[in-house]
Structure formats: C-alpha cells, structure tokens
ROZATI-280002 format. One line per field, with one value per residue (C-alpha): x, y negated, z negated; residue in three letters; residue number from 1. Coordinates in nm, 4 decimals. Layout:
// residues N
xx	(X, ...)
yy	(Y, ...)
zz	(Z, ...)
residu	(ALA, ...)
num	(NUM, ...)
//
This chain:
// residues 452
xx	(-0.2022, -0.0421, -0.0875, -0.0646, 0.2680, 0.3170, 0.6848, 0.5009, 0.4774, 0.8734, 0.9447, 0.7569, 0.9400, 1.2511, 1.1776, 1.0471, 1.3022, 1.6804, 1.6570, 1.8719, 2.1600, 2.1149, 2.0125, 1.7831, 1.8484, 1.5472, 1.6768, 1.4151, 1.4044, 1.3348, 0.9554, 0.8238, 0.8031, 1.0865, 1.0407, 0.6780, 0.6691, 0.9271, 0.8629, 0.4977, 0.6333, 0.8933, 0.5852, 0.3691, 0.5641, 0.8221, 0.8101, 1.0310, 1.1261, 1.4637, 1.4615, 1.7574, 1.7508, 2.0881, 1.9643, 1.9593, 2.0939, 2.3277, 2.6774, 2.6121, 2.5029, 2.7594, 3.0098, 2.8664, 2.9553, 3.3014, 3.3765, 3.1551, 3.1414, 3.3893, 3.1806, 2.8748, 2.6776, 2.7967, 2.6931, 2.3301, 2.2651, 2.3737, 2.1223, 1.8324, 1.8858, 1.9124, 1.5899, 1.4287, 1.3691, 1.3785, 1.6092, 1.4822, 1.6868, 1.4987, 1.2400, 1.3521, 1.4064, 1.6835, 1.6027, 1.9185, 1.7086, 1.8725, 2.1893, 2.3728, 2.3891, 2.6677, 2.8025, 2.9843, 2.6431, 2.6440, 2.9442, 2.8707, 2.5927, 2.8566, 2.9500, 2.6130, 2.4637, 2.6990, 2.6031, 2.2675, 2.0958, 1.8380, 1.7164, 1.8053, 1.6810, 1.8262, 1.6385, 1.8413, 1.8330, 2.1023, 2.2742, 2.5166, 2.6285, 3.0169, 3.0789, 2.8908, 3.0542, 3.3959, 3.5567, 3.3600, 3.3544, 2.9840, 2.9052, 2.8179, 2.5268, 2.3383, 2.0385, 1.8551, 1.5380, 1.4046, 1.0977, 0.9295, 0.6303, 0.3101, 0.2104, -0.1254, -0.2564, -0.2168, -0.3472, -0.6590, -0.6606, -0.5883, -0.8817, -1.1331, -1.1395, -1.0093, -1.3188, -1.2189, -0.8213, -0.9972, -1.1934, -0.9529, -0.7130, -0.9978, -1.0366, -0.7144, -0.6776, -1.0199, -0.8970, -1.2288, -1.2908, -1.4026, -1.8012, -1.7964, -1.9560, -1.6349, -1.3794, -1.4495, -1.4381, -1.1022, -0.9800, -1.0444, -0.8630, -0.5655, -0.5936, -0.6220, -0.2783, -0.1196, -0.2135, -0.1335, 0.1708, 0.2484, 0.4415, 0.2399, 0.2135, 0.0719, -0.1509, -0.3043, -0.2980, -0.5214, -0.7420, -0.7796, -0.8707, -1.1684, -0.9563, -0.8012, -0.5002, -0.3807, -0.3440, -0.1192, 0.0575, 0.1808, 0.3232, 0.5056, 0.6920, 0.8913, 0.9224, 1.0948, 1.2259, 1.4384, 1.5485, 1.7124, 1.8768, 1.9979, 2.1772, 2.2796, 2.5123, 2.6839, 3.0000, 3.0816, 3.2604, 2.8940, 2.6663, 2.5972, 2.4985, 2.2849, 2.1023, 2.0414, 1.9265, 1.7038, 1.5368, 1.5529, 1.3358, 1.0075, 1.1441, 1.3433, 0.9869, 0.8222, 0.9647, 0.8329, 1.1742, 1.2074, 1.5627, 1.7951, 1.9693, 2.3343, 2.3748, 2.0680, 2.2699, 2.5853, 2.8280, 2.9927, 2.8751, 2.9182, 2.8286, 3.1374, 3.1111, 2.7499, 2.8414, 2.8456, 2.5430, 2.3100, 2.4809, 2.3803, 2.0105, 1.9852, 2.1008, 1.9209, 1.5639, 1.4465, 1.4473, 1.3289, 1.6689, 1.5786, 1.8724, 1.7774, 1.8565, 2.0142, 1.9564, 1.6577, 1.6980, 1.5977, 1.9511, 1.8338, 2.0759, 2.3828, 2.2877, 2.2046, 2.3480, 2.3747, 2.4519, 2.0983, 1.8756, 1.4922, 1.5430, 1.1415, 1.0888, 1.0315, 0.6864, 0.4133, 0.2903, 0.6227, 0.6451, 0.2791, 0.4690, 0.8046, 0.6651, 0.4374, 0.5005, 0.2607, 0.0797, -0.0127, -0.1655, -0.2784, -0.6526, -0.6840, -0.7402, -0.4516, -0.6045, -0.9062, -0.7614, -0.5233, -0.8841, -1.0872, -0.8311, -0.8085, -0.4396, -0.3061, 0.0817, 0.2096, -0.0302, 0.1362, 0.4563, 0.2491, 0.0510, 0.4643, 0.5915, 0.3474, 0.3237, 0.7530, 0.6471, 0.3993, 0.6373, 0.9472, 0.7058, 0.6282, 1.0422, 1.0967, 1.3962, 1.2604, 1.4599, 1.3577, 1.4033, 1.4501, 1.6119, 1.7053, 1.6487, 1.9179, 1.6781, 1.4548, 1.6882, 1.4614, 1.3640, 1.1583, 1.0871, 1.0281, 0.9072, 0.8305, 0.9577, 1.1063, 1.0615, 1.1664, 1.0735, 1.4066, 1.3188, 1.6448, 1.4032, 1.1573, 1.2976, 1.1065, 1.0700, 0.7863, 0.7609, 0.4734, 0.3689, 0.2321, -0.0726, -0.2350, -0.4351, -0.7477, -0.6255, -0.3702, -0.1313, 0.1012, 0.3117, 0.6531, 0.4950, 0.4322, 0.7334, 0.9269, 0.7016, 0.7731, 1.1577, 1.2020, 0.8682, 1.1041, 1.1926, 0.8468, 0.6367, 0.3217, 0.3243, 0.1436, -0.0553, -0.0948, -0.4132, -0.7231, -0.9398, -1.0636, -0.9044, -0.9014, -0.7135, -0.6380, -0.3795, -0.1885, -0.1590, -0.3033, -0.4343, -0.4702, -0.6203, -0.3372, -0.4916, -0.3914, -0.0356, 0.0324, -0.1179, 0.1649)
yy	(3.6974, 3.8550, 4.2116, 4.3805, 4.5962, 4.8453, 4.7575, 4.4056, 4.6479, 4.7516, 4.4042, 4.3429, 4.6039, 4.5031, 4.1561, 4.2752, 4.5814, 4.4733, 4.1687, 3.9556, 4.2051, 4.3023, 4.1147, 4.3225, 4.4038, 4.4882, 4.6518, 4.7479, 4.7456, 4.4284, 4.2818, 4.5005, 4.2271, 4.1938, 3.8085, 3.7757, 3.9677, 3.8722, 3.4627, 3.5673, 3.7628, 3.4426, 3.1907, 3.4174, 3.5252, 3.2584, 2.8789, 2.7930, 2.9646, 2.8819, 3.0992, 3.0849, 3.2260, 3.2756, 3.2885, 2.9033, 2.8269, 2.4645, 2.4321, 2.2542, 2.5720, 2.7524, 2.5180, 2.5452, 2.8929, 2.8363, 2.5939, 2.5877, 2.9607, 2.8565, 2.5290, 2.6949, 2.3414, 2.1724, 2.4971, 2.4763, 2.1235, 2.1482, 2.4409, 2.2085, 1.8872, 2.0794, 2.2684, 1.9917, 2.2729, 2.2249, 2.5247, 2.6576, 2.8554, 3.2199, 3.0710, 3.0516, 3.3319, 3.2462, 3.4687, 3.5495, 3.5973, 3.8034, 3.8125, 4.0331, 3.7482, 3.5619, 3.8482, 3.5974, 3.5718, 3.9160, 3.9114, 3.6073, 3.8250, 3.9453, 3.5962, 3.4509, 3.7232, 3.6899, 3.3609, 3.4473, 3.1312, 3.2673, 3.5923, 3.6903, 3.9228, 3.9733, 4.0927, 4.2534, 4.4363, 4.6615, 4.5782, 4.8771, 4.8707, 4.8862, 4.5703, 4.3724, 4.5031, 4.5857, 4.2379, 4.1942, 4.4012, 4.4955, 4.4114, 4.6454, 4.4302, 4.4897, 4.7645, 4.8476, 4.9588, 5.0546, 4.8870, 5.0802, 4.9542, 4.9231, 5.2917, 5.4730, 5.3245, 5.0117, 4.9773, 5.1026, 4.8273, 4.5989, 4.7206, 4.6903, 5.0955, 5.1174, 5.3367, 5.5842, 5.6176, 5.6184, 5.8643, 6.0752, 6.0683, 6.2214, 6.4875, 6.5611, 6.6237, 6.8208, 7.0472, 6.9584, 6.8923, 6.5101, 6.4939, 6.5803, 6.2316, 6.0716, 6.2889, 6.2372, 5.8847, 5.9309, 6.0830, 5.7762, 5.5678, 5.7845, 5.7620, 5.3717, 5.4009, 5.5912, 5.3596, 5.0518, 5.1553, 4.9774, 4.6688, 4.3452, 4.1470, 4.4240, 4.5348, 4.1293, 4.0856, 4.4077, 4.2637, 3.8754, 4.0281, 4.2183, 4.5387, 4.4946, 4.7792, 4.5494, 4.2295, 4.4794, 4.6419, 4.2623, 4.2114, 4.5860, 4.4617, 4.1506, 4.3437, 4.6391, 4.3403, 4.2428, 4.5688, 4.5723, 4.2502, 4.4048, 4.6378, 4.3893, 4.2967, 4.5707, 4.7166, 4.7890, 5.1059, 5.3013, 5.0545, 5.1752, 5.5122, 5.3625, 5.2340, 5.5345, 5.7168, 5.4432, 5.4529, 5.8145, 5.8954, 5.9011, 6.1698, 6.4060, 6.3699, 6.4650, 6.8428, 7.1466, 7.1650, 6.7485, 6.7758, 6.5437, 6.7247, 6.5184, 6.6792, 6.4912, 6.2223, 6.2292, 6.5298, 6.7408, 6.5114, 6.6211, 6.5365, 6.3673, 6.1628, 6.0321, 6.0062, 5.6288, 5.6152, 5.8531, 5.6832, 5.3545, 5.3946, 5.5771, 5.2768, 4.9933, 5.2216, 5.1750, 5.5486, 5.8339, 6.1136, 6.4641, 6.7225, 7.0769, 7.2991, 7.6053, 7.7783, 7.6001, 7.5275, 7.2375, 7.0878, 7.0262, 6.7933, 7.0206, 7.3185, 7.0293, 7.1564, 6.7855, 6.8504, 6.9459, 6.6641, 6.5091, 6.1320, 5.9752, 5.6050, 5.4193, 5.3391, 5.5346, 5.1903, 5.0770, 5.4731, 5.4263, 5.0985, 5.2529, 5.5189, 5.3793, 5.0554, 4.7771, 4.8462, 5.2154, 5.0762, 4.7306, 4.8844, 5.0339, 5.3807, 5.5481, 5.4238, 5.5465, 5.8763, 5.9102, 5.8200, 6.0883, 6.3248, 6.3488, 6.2107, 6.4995, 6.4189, 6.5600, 6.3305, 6.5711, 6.3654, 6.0823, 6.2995, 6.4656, 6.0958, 5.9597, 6.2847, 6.1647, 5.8101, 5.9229, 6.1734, 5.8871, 5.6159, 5.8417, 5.9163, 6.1744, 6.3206, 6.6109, 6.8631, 7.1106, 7.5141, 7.6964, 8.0688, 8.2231, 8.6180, 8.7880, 9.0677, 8.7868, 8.5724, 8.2781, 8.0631, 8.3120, 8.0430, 7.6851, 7.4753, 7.0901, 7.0263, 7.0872, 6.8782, 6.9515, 6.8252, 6.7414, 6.9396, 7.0935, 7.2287, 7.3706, 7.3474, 7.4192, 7.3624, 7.3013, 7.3789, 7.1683, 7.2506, 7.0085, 7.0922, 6.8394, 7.0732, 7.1981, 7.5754, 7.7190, 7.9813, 7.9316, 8.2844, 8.0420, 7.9488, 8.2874, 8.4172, 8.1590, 8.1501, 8.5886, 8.5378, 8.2326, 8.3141, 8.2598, 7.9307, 7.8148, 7.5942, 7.5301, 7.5788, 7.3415, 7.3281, 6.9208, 6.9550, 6.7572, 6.9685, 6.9434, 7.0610, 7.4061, 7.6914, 7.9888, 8.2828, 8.0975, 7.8101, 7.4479, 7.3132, 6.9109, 6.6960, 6.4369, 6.1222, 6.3068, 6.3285, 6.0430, 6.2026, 6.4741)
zz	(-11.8017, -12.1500, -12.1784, -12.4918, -12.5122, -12.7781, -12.7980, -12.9935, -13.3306, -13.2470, -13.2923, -13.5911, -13.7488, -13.6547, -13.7825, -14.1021, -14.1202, -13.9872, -13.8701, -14.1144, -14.0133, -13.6074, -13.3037, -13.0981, -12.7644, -12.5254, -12.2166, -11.8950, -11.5271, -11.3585, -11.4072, -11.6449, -11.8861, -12.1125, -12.1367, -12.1537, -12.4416, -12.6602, -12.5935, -12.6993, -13.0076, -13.0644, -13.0795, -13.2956, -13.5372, -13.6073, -13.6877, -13.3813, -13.0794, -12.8499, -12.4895, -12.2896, -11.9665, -11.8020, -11.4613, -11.4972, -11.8544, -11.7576, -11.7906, -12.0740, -12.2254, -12.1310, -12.2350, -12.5919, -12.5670, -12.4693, -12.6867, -12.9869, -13.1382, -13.3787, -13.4919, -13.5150, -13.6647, -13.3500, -13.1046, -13.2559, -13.2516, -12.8401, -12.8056, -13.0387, -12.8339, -12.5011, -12.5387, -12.7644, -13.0121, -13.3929, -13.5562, -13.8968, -14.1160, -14.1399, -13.9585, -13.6052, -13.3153, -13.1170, -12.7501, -12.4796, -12.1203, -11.9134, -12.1206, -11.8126, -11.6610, -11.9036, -12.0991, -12.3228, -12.5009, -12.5644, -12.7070, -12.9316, -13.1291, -13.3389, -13.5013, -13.4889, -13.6555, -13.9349, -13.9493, -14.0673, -14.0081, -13.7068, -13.5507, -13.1983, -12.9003, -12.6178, -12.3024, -11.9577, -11.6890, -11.5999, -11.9164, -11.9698, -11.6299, -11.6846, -11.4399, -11.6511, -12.0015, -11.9337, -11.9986, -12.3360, -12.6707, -12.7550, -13.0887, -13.3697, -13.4858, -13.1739, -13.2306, -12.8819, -12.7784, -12.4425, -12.2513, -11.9592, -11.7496, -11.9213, -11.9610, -11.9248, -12.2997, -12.1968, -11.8470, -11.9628, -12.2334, -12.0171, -11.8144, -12.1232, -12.1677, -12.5299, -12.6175, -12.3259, -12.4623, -12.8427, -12.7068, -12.5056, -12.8430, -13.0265, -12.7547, -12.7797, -13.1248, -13.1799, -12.8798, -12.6759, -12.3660, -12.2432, -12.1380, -11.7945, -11.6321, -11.8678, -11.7803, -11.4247, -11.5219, -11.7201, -11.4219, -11.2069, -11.3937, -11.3859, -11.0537, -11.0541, -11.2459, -11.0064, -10.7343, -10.9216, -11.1576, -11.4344, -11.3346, -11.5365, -11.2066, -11.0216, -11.2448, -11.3413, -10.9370, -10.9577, -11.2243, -11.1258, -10.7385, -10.8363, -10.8664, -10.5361, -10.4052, -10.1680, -10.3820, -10.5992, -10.3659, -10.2627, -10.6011, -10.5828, -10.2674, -10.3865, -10.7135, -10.4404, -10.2655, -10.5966, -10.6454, -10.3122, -10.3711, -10.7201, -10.5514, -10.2607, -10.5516, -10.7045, -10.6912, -10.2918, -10.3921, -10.4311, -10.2854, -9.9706, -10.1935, -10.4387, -10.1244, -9.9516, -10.2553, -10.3175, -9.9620, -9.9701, -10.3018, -10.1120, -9.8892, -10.1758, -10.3877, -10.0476, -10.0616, -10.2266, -10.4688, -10.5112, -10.5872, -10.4381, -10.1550, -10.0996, -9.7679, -9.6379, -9.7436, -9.5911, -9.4489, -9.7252, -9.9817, -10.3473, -10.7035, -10.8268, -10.4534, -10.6274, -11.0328, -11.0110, -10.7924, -11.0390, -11.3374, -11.1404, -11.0857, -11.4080, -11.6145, -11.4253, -11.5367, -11.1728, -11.1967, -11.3570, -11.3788, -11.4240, -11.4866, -11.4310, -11.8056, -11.6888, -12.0750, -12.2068, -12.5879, -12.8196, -12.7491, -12.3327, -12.3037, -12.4296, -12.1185, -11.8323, -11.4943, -11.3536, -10.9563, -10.9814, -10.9959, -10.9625, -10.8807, -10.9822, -10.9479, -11.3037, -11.1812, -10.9896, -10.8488, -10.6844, -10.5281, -10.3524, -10.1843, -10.1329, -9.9685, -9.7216, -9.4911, -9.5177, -9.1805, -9.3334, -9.6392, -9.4537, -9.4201, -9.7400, -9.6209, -9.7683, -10.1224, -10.0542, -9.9578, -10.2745, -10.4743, -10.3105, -10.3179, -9.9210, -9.8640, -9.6204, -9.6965, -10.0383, -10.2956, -10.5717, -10.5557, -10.6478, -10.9342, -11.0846, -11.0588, -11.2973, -11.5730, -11.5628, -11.6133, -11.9034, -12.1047, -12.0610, -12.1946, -12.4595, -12.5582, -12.4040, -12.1354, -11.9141, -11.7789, -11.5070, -11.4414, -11.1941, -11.1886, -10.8811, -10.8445, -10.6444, -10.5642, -10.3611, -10.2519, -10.3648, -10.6670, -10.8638, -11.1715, -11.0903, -11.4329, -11.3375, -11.7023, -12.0213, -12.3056, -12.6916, -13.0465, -13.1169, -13.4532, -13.6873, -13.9068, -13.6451, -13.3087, -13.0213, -12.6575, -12.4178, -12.0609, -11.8679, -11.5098, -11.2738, -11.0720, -10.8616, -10.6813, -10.7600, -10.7109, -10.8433, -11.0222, -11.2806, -11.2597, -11.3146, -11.6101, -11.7601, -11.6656, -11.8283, -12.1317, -12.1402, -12.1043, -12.3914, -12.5809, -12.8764, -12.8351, -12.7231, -12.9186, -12.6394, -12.3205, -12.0785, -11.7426, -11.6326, -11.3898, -11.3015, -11.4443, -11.8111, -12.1080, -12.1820, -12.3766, -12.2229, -12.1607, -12.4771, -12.2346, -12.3070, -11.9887, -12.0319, -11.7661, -11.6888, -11.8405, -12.2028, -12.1212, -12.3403, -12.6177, -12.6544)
residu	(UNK, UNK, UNK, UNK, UNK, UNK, UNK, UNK, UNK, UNK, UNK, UNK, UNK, UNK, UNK, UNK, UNK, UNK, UNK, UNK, UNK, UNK, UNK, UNK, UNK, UNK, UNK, UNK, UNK, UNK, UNK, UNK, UNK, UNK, UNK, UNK, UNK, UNK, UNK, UNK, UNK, UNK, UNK, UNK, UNK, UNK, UNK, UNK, UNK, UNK, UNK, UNK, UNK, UNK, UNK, UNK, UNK, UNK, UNK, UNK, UNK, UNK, UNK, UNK, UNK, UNK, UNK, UNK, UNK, UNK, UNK, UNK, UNK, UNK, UNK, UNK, UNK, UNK, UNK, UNK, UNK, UNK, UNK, UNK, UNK, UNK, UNK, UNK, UNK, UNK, UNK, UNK, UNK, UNK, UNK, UNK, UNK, UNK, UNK, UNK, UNK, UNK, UNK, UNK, UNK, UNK, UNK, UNK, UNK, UNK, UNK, UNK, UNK, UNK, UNK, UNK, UNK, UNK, UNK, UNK, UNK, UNK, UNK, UNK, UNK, UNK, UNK, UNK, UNK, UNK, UNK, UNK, UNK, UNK, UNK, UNK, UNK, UNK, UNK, UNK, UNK, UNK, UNK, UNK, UNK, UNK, UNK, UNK, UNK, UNK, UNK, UNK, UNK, UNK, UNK, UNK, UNK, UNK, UNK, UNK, UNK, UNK, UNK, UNK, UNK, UNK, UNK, UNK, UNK, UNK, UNK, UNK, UNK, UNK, UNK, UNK, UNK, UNK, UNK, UNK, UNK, UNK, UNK, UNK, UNK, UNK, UNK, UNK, UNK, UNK, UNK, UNK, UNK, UNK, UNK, UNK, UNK, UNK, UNK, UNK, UNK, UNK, UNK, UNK, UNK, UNK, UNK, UNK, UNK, UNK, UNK, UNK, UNK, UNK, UNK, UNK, UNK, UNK, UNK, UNK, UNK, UNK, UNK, UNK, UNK, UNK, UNK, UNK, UNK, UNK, UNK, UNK, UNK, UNK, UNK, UNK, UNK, UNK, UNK, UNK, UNK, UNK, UNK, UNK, UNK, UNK, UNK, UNK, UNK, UNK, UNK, UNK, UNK, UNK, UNK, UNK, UNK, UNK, UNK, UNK, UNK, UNK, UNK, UNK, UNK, UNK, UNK, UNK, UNK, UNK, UNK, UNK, UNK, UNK, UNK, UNK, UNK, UNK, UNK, UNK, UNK, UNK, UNK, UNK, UNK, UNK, UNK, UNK, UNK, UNK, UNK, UNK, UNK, UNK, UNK, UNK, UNK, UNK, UNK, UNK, UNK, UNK, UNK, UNK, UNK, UNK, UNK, UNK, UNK, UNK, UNK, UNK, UNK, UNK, UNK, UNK, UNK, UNK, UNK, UNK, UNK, UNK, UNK, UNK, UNK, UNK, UNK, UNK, UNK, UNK, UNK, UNK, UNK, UNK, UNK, UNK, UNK, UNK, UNK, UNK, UNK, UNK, UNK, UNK, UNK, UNK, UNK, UNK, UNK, UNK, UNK, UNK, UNK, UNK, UNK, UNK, UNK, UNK, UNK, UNK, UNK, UNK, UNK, UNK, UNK, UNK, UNK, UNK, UNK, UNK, UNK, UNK, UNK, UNK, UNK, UNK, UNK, UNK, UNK, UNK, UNK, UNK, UNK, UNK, UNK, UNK, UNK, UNK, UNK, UNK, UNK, UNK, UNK, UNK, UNK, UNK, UNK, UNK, UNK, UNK, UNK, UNK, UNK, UNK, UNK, UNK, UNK, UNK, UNK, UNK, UNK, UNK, UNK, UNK, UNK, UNK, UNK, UNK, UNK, UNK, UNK, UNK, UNK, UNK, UNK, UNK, UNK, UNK, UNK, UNK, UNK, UNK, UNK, UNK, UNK, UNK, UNK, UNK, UNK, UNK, UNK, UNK, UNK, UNK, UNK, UNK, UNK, UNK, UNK, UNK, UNK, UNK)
num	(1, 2, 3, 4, 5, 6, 7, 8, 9, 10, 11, 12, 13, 14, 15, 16, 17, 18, 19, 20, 21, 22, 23, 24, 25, 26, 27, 28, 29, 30, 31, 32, 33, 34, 35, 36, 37, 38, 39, 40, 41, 42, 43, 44, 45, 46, 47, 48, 49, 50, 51, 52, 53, 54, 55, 56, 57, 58, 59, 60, 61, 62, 63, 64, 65, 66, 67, 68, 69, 70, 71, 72, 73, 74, 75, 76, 77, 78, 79, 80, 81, 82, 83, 84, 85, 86, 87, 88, 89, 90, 91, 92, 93, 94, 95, 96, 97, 98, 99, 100, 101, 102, 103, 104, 105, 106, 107, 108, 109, 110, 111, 112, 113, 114, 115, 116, 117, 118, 119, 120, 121, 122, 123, 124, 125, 126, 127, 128, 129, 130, 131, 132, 133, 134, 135, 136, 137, 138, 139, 140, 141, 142, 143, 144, 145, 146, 147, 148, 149, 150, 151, 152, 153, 154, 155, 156, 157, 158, 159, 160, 161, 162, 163, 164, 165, 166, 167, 168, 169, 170, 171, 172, 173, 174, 175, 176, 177, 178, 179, 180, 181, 182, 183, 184, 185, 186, 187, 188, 189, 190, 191, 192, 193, 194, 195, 196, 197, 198, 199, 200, 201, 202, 203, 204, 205, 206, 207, 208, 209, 210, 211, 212, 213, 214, 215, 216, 217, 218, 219, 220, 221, 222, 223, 224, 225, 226, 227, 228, 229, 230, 231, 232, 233, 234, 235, 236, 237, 238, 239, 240, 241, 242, 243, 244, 245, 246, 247, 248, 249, 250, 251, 252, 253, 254, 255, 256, 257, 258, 259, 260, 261, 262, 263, 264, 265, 266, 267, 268, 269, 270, 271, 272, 273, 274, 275, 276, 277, 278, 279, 280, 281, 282, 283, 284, 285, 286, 287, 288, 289, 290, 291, 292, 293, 294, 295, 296, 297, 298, 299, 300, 301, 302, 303, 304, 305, 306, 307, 308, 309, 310, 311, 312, 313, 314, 315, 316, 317, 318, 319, 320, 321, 322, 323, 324, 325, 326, 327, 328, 329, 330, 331, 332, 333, 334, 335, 336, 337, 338, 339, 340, 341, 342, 343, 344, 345, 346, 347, 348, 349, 350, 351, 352, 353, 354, 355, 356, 357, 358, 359, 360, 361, 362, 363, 364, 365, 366, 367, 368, 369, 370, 371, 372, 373, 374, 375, 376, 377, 378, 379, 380, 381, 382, 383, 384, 385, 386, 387, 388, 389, 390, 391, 392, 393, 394, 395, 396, 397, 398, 399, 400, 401, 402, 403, 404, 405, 406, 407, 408, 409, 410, 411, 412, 413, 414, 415, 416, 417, 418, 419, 420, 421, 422, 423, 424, 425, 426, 427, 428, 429, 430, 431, 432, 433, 434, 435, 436, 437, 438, 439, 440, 441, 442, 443, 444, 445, 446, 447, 448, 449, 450, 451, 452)
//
C-alpha cells in the first residue's frame, strides 16, 4: 500500500528547482518509508528509474564503483545492463538505497553530479553517524532533507478523512471551535494515531485488518526489533549506553519531570559519559531530543542547557509497543483503555510524545523550561515546550503546555508568559477539549497541532 507523503511535493521541487546541480539526500529512521516514496516519485516523474539498494547491491556494482568513476560511459552502461534499465540523458533518476551502507557512493555524488547526465537521491538511515562518514569527504553537491513517519495529515488521509483535516484547517484559521459530535470524532482519530503511530507498515496492517491494534502493533515490533539490531552494530565504545537509554525511554517518559535521569542509568554517570549516546539516537531519528532553554529567546538553540534532556521516541506507535510487552497488549484491553481514556498508568506520556512528534513533523525543535525557586526548593515553572518563528524581523517565542487530563491548571504557563511577556508571540494550552481563547491563552484540542 502507497501512502501519500508530503515530502512527494519536496521532491518535485527539487526536481524542478536544483536538480541539474545537487543530488538529494533523504535521511529518516528506519521504515518510515524513504524508499517507497522516492521509487514511486522515480517512476512518476521520470522516463526511467535505476534503484540501487546497498543492502544487496553485487560486487559487480561495487566494482563499478571502484573502478569505473573515472570512465563514467563504462560505469553507466554496468549499472544499465545490471539492472536492465535504459539511462536517458535528463530523463532518468538515478536512486542510492541505503547509501550508509557503501559510503563510496556517497562520495561519488560529487563527480556524477558534475557529470550532469542523470538526477540522483539518496535515501539512509543513520547517515551522519561519524563511523559511517569519517573515511569519505561529503560532497558539496549534496542538498538534504529530513523524512519523519507519516504525521497526523496523512494518517487521516490515509484513513479517507480529508474532509475532517480540511475541516479542522478551517477551524483553525477562523479561530472556531469543531462541531461538537466532530470534534469528538477528531479526537478519536488522534487517538487512533497515538495508538498506531505513524510507521507505513503499521498503519496499512491497521487498515487492510479492519482497523485492527494488534495487527499493528505486530508490525511496530520487528520495526523495534531492527532498531535493536541497529544498535547491535555500532561502535562498542557507547553501545551498551545507547541500549539502555533505548530500553529505558518508557520509564524516563513515565515520570512527572520526563527528563532523562543518568543516575538511573549507571553510578556517577555524567553528560560528557553519554555525548556519543544522545548524539547517537539523535542522529539515527529513532528519537525525539529535547534540550531544556535556560533563557528562552528566538535563538533556543544558542541558551540550550544540554545535561538536561527529554528523550521522546520518533513515533507514538513504536512507544505504545516499547512500553508494554506483548502479553499486556495480547487482549486488546490496554487499547481500549488508552481509547476510553481509562489507562491507570501515565497515558499523558503517550498524549506529550505525540504533540513532539507533531511540532518535529511540522519543522520544528522544542525546547523545555523549567526554573527552580530557591525560596521552595522545587521547580516553580515547568513549560512542556518552547518553540520560535525563527523570525529576524519579528522574533518571537511560544510556550505550549501539554494537558492530557481533563482538569487542569496552567499557573507554569502564566508565570512564564508574566516573566517573558516580551518575547511572547502566543501562548498555548494542548488539551482534549475544544478550541477556545481565553486568559490571552489559545487552548487547541491536540488534533490541530499540525496546524501551527
């Protein structure tokens, strides 16, 4: 089954826009559908289409590279008569699968671009992982863009509920709320989301079962399954690390604060101990990093206090799985639970993981606050997240708390919006409720968070 991707009208302009001059490099967690996509967009949009995949490319293949770069008719007519695929000058999209994989591709781009006679894309996972860069020089004529699991847009498409997101947009814009009977409905599918994730095999095993969890949440674990093995094969210097964070998300998400306590993970641990492990998951996109912004400002990234940190997995889906064994879920109860709003561990984990998963599909990187008062010895301010217009003519920022519950305060949030009202564009309450405008806050019901 062939979703559609929004990332399709990226490539279009990329075709139409740059690419006589750069190869385009798609870069995404495992599964998300990196491949699909682009072999679609090859076939549609080009004469011919040529797809190596270096999981399996033959030596002959790899020979070509080794031997052939500097004979470039020789190198092309190998790749045609391997692949039994005609080559058409400015007619033909040349794709590099997996490209991590042989990193001499990679570094080819530079003279095959220059070369001008085809287009290329590459596709990878963990790409910029140093092991798999630092023997090669990256080429210049190499343009990236980032694919994430299919966000909130496009599961509903995929469900047949364009006139519910068409719907929602309006909603959004006119500052209304949704009918009630829809937004209830709305809210369900959110919900559906959550419990699904984004991941294209889960969500067409969810579809092609008569909307079954448990047909899904089979195609989550071997995609969890992978990840392990990913990390099976890393560097053994921060293995071991990368592991135990990985297990260990569930359980940091599981706590009031959802930072990432190191002492939980070994004795004495520290930041600098973990700087290849964060860097790591960060770059593979399995996760979701959130620094917390000690001096929120449009420049987040310039005040980022990183030995502070939220560790969300890439996809709400694969969290449901990761957190709960296959005999909790076997009976379908815990879905049920999650739908109904009944699930007595912390379901607002589950609800903060996927607002992440909606703001990052949407471009942005949130940062958290928290200030700590002397006078109380606590956390005083707590803001889930931060996220700015990246505006030099009109910066602002935009603090968004998280409320999965049906009652609520949001005192963080009007303390923080007192004590920067200056830098403030909107501030924002993420609830289940409908939308609604009030105390200069905008309260949106969580299926609009990809309208911001």
């Amino acid at each position: 089954m062939i979703f559609k991707r929004k990332i399709y009208d990226k490539l279009l302009k990329w075709k139409n826009e740059s690419a006589g001059e750069k190869a385009l490099l798609v870069e995404g967690a495992r599964r998300i559908g990196k491949s699909t996509i682009v072999n679609e967009f090859g076939k549609n949009e080009y004469k011919s289409c040529l797809m190596i995949d270096f999981n399996d490319a033959s030596n002959v293949i790899k020979d070509a590279f080794e031997r052939y770069l500097n004979d470039l008719d020789t190198f092309f007519m190998i790749l045609s008569t391997e692949y039994n695929v005609t080559l058409y000058e400015g007619e033909t999209l040349v794709i590099f699968d997996e490209i991590q994989m042989y990193p001499k591709a990679r570094q080819s781009i530079k003279k095959l671009v220059a070369d001008g006679r085809y287009h290329y894309i590459e596709t990878g996972s963990l790409i910029s992982i140093r092991d798999n860069v630092k023997d090669i020089s990256l080429p210049s004529e190499e343009r990236s863009i980032k694919m994430y699991p299919m966000d909130f847009e496009e599961f509903c498409a995929a469900l047949n509920e364009k006139k519910m997101i068409e719907y929602i947009r309006k909603c959004y814009k006119d500052k209304l709320p949704l009918e009630e009977n829809l937004h209830h409905k709305a809210m369900l599918l959110f919900k559906q989301y959550m419990l699904v994730g984004g991941m294209p095999k889960s969500v067409a095993a969810y579809i092609d079962n008569s909307r079954s969890f448990m047909a899904a949440d089979i195609e989550k674990r071997d995609i969890l399954k992978l990840y392990r093995n990913d990390i099976g094969k890393i560097d053994a210097r921060y293995r071991s690390r990368v592991l135990s964070v990985f297990e260990q998300i569930p359980a940091f998400l599981s706590k009031h604060e959802k930072r990432v306590r190191l002492s939980n993970l070994e004795k004495n641990a520290s930041f600098p101990m973990y700087h290849d492990t964060f860097f790591w998951l960060g770059d593979s996109m399995m996760v979701n990093e959130c620094f917390n912004c000690n001096d929120p400002n449009v420049g987040l990234s310039l005040n980022e206090y990183r030995t502070f940190i939220k560790c969300y997995m890439g996809d709400t889906g694969l969290l449901i799985s990761h957190t709960f064994n296959e005999n909790e879920i076997a009976d379908g109860e815990i879905y049920r639970e999650i739908l109904h709003d009944n699930l007595s561990v912390n379901e607002g984990m589950f609800f903060e993981n996927a607002i992440v998963q909606c703001l990052v599909a949407n471009g942005y990187m949130p940062y958290f606050y928290t200030h700590y008062s002397e006078k109380k010895h606590r956390n005083d301010i707590e803001i889930d997240f931060i996220i700015s217009n990246n505006s030099k003519l009109k910066p602002k920022i935009y603090p968004i708390e998280v409320k999965s519950g049906k009652r609520y305060t949001t005192n963080s949030l009007d303390a923080f919006s007192n004590k920067y009202k200056k830098r403030i564009g909107n501030s924002y309450v993420i609830h289940t409720k409908n939308y609604m405008e009030k105390d200069g806050k905008i309260f949106i019901p969580a299926y609009m968070t990809f309208c911001l």
